[in-house]
Structures are given as structure tokens and as C-alpha cells.
C-alpha positions in Angstrom: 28.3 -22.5 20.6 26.8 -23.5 17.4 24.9 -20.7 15.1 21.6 -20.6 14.7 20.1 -21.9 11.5 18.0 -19.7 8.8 14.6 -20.7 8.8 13.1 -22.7 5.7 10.1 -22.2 6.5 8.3 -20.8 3.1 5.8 -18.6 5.5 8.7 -17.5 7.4 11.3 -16.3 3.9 8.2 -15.0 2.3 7.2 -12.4 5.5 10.9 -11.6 5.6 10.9 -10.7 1.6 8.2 -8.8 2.1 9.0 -6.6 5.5 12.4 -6.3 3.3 11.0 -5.2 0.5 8.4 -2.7 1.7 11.8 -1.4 3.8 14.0 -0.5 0.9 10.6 1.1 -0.4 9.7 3.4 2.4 13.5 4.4 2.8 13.4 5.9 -1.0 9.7 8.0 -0.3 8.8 7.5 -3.5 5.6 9.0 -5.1 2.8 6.6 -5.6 -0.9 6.9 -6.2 -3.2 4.7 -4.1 -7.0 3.9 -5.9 -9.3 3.8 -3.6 -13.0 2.2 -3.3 -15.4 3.9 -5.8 -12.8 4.8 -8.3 -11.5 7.3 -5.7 -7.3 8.2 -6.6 -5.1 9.9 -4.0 -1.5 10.5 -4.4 2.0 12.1 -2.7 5.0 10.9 -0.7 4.9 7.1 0.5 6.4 7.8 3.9 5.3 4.6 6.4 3.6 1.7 7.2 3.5 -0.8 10.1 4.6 -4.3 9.9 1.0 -5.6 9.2 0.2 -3.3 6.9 -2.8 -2.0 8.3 -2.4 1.6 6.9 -0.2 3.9 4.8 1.0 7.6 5.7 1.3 9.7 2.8 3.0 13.5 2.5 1.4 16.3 0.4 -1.8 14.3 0.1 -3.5 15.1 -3.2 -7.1 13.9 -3.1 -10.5 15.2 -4.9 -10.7 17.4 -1.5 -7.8 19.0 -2.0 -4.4 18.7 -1.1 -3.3 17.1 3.3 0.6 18.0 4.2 0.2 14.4 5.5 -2.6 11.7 6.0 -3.0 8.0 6.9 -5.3 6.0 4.6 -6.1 2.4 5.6 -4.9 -0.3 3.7 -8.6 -2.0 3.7 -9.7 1.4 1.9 -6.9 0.6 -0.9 -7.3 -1.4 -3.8 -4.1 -0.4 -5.3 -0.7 1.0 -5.0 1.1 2.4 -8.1 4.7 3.9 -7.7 6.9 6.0 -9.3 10.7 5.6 -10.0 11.2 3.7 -7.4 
């Protein structure tokens, strides 16, 4: 039985970089500071996100309306993602 062969497809490497990449990240819950619309920052623990990206679970929350032990923010509410010695 022959093996099957890697795809070349670029769309195909490229999602795999990336679901490998945000896999490493999430496994080392790293801090990291998502900005928000209308210059809104929140920070804490990066902890998950789902394959498509739709949204990001972060522990001990700090926002301007106080501090969540956890919260989801959706990723169309994010305009960036800084993290911290990762």
C-alpha cells in the first residue's frame, strides 16, 4: 500500500502553519494584551481558541471594568494581539 502524499497545496501548508502555530502558543498560556475597538486594552492568560478563530478565552481578565477570572472576547472585536515571552 503506498503512503499518502503531503499536500502542496499553498492554502493547505499555510492553514496547517497556522493551526500549528497557534497550538504551540495556547500550550505555553502566555500573557498577551488584546486592543480592542475604540482604543479599548484587555489583558491575562491566553488559554484557547477554536480552529477558525472566531474568539479568544482569556484567564484573570484585566479590563477598564475590572478584573474576569476568565472571559471570551471575539476575535471580530480584536484588532490586535501582543504577547509576552512567549
Amino acid at each position: 500500500m503506498s503512503q499518502p502524499v503531503p499536500s502542496t497545496d499553498s492554502a493547505f501548508v499555510q492553514r496547517e502553519n497556522s493551526l500549528l502555530l497557534w497550538s504551540a502558543l495556547l500550550r505555553a498560556k502566555p500573557q498577551a494584551e488584546l486592543g480592542l475597538y475604540q482604543g479599548t486594552t484587555v489583558s491575562g492568560v491566553l488559554c484557547s481558541t477554536n480552529a477558525g478563530l472566531d474568539g479568544f478565552v482569556l484567564r484573570d481578565m484585566q479590563s477598564p471594568f475590572g478584573t474576569y477570572k476568565a472571559a471570551e472576547i471575539r476575535s471580530q472585536d480584536v484588532r490586535h494581539i501582543q504577547i509576552d515571552r512567549w
